[in-house]
C-alpha positions in Angstrom: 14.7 -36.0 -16.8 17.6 -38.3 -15.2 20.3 -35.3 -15.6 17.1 -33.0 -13.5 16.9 -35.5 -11.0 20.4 -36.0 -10.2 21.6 -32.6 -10.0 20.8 -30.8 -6.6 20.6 -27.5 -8.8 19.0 -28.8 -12.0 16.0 -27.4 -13.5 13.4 -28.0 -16.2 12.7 -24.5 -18.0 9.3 -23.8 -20.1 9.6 -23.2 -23.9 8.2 -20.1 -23.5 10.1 -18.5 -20.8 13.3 -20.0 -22.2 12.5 -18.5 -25.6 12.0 -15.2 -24.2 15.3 -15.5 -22.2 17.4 -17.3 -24.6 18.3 -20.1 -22.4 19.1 -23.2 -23.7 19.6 -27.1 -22.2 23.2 -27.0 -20.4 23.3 -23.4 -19.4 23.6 -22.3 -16.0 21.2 -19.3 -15.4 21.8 -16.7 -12.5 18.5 -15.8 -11.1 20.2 -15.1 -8.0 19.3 -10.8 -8.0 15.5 -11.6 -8.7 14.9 -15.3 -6.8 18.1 -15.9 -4.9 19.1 -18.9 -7.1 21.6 -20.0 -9.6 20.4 -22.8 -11.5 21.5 -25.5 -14.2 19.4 -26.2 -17.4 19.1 -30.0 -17.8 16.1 -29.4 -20.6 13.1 -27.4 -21.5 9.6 -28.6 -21.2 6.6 -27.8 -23.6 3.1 -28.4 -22.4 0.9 -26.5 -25.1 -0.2 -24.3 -21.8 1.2 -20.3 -21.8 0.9 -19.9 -18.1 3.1 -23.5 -17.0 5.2 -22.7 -20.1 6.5 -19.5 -18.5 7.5 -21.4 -15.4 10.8 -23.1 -14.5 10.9 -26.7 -12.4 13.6 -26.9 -9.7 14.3 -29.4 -6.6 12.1 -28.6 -3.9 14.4 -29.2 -1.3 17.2 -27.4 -3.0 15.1 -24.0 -3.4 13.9 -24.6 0.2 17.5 -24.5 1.3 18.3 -21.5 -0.7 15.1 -19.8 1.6 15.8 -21.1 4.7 13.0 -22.5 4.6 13.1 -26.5 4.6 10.0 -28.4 4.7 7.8 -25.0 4.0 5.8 -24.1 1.0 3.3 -21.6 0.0 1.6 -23.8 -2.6 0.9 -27.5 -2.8 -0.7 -29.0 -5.5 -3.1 -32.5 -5.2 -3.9 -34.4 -8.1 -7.7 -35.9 -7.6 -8.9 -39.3 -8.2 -11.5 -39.6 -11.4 -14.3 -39.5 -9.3 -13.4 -37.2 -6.6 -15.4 -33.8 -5.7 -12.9 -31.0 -5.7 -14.9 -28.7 -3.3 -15.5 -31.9 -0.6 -12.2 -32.4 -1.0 -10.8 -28.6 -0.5 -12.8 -28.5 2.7 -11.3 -32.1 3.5 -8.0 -30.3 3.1 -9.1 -26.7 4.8 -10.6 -28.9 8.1 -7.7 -30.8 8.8 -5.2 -30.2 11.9 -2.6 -28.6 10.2 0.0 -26.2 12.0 -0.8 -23.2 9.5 -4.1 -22.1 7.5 -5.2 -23.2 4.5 -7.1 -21.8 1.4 -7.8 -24.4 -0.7 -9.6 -24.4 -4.2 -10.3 -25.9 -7.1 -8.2 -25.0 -9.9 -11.0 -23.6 -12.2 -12.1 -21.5 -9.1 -8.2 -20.5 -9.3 -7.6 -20.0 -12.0 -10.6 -17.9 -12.0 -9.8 -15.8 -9.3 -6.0 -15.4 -11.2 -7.7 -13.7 -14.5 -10.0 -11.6 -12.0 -6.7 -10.1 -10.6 -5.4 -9.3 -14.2 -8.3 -7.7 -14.6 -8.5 -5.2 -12.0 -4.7 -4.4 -12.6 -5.5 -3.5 -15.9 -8.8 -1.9 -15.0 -6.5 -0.1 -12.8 -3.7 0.6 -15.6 -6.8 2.2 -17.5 -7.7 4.6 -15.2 -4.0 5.4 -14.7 -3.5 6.2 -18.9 -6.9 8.1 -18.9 -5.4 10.4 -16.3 -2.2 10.4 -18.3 -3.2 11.8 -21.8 -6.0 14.5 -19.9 -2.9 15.8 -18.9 -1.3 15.4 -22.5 -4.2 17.0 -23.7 -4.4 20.1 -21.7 -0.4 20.8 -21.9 -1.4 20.3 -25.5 -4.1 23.1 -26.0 -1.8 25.4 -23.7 1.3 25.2 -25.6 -0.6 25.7 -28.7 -2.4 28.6 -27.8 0.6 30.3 -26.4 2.4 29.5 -29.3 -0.2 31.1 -31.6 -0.5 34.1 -29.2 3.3 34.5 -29.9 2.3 34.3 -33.6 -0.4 36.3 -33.8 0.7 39.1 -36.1 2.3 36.4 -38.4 -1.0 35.2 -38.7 -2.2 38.5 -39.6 0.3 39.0 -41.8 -0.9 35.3 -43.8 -4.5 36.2 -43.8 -2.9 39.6 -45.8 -0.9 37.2 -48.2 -4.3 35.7 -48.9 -4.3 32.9 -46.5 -7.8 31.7 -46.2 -9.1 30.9 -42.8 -9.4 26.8 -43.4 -6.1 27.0 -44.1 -4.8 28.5 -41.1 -6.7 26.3 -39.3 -5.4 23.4 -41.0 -2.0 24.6 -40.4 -2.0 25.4 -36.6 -3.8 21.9 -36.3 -1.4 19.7 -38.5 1.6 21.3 -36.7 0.0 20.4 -32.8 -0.6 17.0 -34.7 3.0 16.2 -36.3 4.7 17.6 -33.0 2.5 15.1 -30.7 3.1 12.7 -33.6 6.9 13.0 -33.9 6.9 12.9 -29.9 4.8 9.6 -29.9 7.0 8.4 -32.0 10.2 8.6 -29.9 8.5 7.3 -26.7 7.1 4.4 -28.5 10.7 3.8 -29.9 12.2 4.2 -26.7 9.6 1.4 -25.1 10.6 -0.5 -27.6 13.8 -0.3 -27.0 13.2 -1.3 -23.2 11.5 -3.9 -23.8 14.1 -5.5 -26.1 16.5 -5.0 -23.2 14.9 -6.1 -20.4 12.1 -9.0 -20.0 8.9 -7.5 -18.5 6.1 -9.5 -17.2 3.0 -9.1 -15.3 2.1 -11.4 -12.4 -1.1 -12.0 -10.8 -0.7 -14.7 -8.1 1.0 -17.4 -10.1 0.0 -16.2 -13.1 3.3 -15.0 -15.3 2.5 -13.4 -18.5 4.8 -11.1 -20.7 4.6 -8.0 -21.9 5.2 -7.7 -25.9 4.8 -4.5 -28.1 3.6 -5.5 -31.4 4.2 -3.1 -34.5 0.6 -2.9 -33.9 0.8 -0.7 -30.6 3.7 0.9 -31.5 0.9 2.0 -35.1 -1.4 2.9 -32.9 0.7 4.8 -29.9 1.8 7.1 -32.9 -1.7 7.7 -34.2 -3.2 8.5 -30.9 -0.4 10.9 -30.0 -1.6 12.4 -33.0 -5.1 12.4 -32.9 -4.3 14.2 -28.9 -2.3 16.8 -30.9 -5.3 17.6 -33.2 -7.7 17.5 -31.1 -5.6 19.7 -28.6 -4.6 22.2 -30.9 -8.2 22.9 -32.2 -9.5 25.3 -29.9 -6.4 27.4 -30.6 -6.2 27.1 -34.0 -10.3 28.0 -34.5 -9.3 31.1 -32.4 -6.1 32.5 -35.0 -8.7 31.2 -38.1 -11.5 33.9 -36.6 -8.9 36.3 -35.8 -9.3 39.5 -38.0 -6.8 40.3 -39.7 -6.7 44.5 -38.6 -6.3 43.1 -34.8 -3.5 40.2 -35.5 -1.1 43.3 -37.6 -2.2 45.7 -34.8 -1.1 43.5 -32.1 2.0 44.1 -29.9 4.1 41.3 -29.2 
């Protein structure tokens, strides 16, 4: 704390933020391409809390100057005697003569209004993936069905082998299903990989949180891909099972 205090640049880093980053007491840490600052570690900070563990503690004066913008901030915190009233004392606060607007609240009412923010971003990030595999989906069915179109006197040709019509259903639908699988499986690998690279978070008003992809989402990524693939390549495949065999040898390509 006496090393943060002296240094002009010095900053207190949360566990979790400094975990995620790799940062350790002493280091100097360049944040000047995403906040305009470089700073010096003097220590990291645990407080039990996710959301003020993912923050990082620097001189106010010292970040103000890096802004331009001494003696101005877009946040102040005030700590409340034992028996104060928080909302008599945000519209205290909000009534005063002050040279800008105020918004003040208590922090449950904050906090509250943070988590409602998440939640229409990922309400909103639902909508967007919905969209995202109908799409999947119907490329599915149409590359299928071309592709057993293209096949058809193949087809035939199996049915003649003694092929029995469950089993070329099974086939057209396992093949949609290991392709979508196999694809699932190199864009979950590939997110992976991104996310080991770079740190991603999600922000709603001060509210930092990262973004993680357990071995459970990448499980479940691959089995969904597949499940599109199945369910895509059904139509098609019920259509070369009922094909007779006469018409699929007949066919011209």
């Amino acid at each position: 704390m006496d090393e943060f205090l002296a240094a002009r640049d010095g900053a207190l880093v949360g566990a979790s933020i400094a975990r995620r980053k790799g940062w350790k007491a002493g280091q100097v840490i360049d944040l000047r391409s995403q906040l305009g600052l470089l700073l010096a570690v003097k220590g990291l900070f645990f407080s039990g809390n996710e959301e003020q563990d993912n923050t990082i503690l620097a001189g106010l004066e010292y970040v103000q100057d890096q802004y331009s913008a001494r003696g101005k901030a877009n946040q102040v915190l005030v700590k409340l005697a034992p028996d104060a009233r928080a909302e008599d004392i945000a519209a205290a606060i909000d009534a005063m003569p002050l040279p800008t607007r105020t918004s003040t609240q208590a922090e449950t009412a904050y906090v509250s209004g943070m988590i409602e923010d998440l939640g229409d971003m990922i309400a909103i990030s639902r909508i967007v993936i919905l969209v995202t595999l109908m799409v999947v989906f119907i490329s599915v069915a149409n590359t299928v069905a071309m592709s057993v179109r293209d096949r058809t006197r193949q087809l035939g040709m199996m049915r003649t082998l003694g092929f029995r019509r469950i089993t070329i259903l099974g086939l057209v639908i396992g093949e949609s299903a290991l392709v979508c699988a196999i694809g699932g499986t190199i864009g979950a690998a590939f997110a992976w990989g991104a996310l080991q690279l770079q740190d991603v978070t999600v922000q709603a008003r001060t509210m930092n949180l990262a973004v993680s992809m357990p071995v459970q989402v990448t499980a479940y990524a691959v089995g969904l891909s597949a499940a599109i693939g199945a369910l895509g390549g059904f139509l098609p495949a019920l259509r070369a099972a009922r094909m007779k065999i006469v018409d699929a040898i007949g066919s011209v390509d």
